[in-house]
C-alpha positions as CSV (number, residue, x, y, z in Angstrom):
1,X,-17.5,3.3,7.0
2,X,-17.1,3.0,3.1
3,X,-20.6,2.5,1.1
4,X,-22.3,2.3,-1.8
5,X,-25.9,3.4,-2.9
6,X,-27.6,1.8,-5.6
7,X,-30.7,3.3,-7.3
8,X,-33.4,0.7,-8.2
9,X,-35.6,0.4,-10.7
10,X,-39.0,2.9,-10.0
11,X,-42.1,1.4,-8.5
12,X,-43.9,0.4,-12.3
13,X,-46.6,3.3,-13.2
14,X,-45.4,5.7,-10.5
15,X,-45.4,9.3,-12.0
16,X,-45.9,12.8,-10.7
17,X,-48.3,13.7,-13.1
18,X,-49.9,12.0,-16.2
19,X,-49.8,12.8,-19.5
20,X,-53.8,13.6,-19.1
21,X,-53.3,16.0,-16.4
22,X,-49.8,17.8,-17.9
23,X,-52.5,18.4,-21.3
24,X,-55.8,19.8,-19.3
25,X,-53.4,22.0,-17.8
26,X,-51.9,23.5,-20.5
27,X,-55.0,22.7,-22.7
28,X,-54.1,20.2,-25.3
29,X,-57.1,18.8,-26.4
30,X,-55.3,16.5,-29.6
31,X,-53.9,13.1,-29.7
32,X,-51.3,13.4,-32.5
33,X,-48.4,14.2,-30.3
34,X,-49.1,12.1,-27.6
35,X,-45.7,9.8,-27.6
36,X,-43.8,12.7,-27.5
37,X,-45.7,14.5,-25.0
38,X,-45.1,11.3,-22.8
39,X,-41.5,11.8,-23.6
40,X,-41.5,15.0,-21.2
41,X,-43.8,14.1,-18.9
42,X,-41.1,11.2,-18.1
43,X,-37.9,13.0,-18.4
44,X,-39.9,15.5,-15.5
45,X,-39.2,13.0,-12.5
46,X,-35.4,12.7,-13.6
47,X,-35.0,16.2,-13.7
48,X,-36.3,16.8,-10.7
49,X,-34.3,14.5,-9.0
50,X,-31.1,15.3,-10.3
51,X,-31.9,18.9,-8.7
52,X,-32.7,18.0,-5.6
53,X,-30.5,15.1,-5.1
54,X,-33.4,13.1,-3.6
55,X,-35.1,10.4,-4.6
56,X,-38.9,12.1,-5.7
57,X,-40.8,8.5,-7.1
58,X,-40.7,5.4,-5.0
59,X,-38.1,3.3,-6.0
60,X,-36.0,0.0,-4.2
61,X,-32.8,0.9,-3.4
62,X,-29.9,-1.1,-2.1
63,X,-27.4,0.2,0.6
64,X,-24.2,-1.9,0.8
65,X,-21.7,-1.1,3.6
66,X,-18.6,-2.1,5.3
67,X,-18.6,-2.5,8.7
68,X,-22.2,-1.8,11.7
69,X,-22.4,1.1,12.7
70,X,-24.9,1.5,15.7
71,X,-26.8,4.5,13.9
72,X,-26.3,6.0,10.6
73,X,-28.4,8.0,8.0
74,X,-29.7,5.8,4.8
75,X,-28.7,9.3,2.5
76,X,-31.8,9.8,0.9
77,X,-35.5,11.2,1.8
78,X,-38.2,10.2,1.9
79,X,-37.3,6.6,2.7
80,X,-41.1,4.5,2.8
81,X,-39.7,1.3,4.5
82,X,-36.8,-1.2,5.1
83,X,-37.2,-4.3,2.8
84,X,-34.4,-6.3,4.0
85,X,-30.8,-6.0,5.6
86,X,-28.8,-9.2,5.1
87,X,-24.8,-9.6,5.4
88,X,-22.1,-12.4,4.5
89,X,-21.7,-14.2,8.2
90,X,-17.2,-15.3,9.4
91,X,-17.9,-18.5,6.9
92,X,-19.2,-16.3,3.7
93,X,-22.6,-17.2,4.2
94,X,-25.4,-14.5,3.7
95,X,-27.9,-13.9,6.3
96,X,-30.7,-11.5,7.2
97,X,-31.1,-10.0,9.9
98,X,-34.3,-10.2,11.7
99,X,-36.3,-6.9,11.3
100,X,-36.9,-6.4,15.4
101,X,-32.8,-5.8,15.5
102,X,-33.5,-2.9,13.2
103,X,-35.5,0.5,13.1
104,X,-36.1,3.2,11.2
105,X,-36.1,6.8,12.2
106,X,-38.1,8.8,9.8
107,X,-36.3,12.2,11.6
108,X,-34.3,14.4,8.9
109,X,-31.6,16.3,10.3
110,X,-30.5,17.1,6.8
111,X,-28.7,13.8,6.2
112,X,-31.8,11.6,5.5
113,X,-33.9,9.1,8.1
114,X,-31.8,6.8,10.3
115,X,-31.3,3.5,10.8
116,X,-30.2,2.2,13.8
117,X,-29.3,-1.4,15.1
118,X,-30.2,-2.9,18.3
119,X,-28.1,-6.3,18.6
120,X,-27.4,-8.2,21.9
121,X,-24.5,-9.8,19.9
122,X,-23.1,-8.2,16.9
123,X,-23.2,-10.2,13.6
124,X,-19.4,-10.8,13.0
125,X,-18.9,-10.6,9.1
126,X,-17.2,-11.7,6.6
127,X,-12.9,-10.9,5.9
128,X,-12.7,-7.8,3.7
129,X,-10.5,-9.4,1.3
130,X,-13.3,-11.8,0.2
131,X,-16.6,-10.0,0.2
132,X,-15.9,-5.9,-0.6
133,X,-19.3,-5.0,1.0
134,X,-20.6,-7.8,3.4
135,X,-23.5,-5.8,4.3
136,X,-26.4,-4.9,1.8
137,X,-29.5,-2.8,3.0
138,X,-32.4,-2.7,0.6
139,X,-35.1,0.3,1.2
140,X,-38.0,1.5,-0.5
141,X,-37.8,5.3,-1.0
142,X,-39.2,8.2,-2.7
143,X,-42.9,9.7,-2.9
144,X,-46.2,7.0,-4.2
145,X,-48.6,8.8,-6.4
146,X,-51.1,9.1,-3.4
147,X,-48.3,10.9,-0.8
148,X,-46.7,13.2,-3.7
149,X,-46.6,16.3,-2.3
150,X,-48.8,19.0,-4.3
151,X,-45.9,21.2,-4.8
152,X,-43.8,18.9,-6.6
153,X,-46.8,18.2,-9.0
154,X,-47.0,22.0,-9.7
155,X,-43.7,22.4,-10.6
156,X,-44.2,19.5,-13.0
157,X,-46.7,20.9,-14.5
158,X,-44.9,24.2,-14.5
159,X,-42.3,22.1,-16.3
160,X,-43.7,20.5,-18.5
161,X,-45.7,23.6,-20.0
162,X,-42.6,25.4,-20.6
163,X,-40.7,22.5,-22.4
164,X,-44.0,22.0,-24.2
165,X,-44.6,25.7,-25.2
166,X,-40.9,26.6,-25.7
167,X,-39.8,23.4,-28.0
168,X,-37.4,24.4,-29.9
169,X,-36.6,28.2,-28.6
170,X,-35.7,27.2,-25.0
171,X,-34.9,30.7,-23.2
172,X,-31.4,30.3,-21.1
173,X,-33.1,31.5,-18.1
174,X,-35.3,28.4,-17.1
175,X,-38.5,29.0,-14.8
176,X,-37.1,30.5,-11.6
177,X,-41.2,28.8,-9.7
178,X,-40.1,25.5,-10.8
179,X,-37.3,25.6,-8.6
180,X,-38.7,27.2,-5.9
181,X,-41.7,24.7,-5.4
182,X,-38.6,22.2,-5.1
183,X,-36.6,24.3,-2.7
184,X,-37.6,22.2,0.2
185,X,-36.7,18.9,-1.6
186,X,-33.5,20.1,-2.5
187,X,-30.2,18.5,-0.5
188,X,-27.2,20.6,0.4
């Protein structure tokens, strides 16, 4: 089954931390630097994501595949809900499919939750030739600001104190905690 994941935009205002919390903790009490301050408290959820291949704040993503598959893992954690799954019908129409044919398994055997299809009569799709991926899943995934886990808010604190404090004099070996506060997030 060939596929293709698209990252969405992120849910507008989600963060892991805000620039008000990232200067109590490391006790910045002026305003002068604020824009650049923002600056790493918003490079902090990229970072973290590019280490742990997950997706850490919400976001809609989009899921297009080839061909059903009776059960098969989305490929990211944590996934908050199934938006829509529509496909291009024989005659190259789209359709969605109704969301009691669908349900989501928020199990993680290491591959991500799963998403399996109950149909009486399996949606025959599109030729190949004409549509390159007739099926297109959209998801909502990733952490809100209310379920982001408390460990994933320490190390970006954690980060954003050491990129604060060490500016321009970065040292090679970057905080070892940060990484292990993400340890469990972290796909391999």
């Amino acid at each position: 089954m060939d596929s293709q994941l698209i990252k969405g935009t992120r849910t507008v205002g989600a963060t892991i931390i805000t620039l008000e919390q990232a200067k109590a903790n490391s006790k910045i009490d002026y305003e002068y630097e604020d824009d650049l301050l923002q600056m790493y408290v918003d490079a902090i959820p990229d970072e973290f994501e590019n280490y742990t291949g997950n997706v850490i704040l919400e976001r809609e993503m989009t899921l297009n595949l080839t061909k059903w598959e009776s059960k098969f893992s989305l490929g990211v954690t944590p996934v908050q809900s199934i938006v829509s799954v529509k496909y291009y019908d024989e005659e190259g129409n789209q359709q969605t499919v109704a969301s009691d044919n669908y349900k989501l398994f928020q199990y993680d055997d290491g591959n991500g939750p799963k998403l399996m299809f109950k149909f009486e009569n399996e949606p025959l799709l599109v030729d190949a030739d004409v549509e390159e991926y007739p099926i297109e899943i959209k998801f909502v995934a990733g952490f809100t600001d209310a379920s982001m886990p408390t460990d994933i808010k320490k190390a970006a604190l954690l980060s954003f104190s050491n990129v604060e404090t060490f500016r321009e004099d970065m040292p090679i070996k970057y905080n070892r905690t940060i990484y292990s506060l993400l340890g469990s997030y972290k796909r391999y």
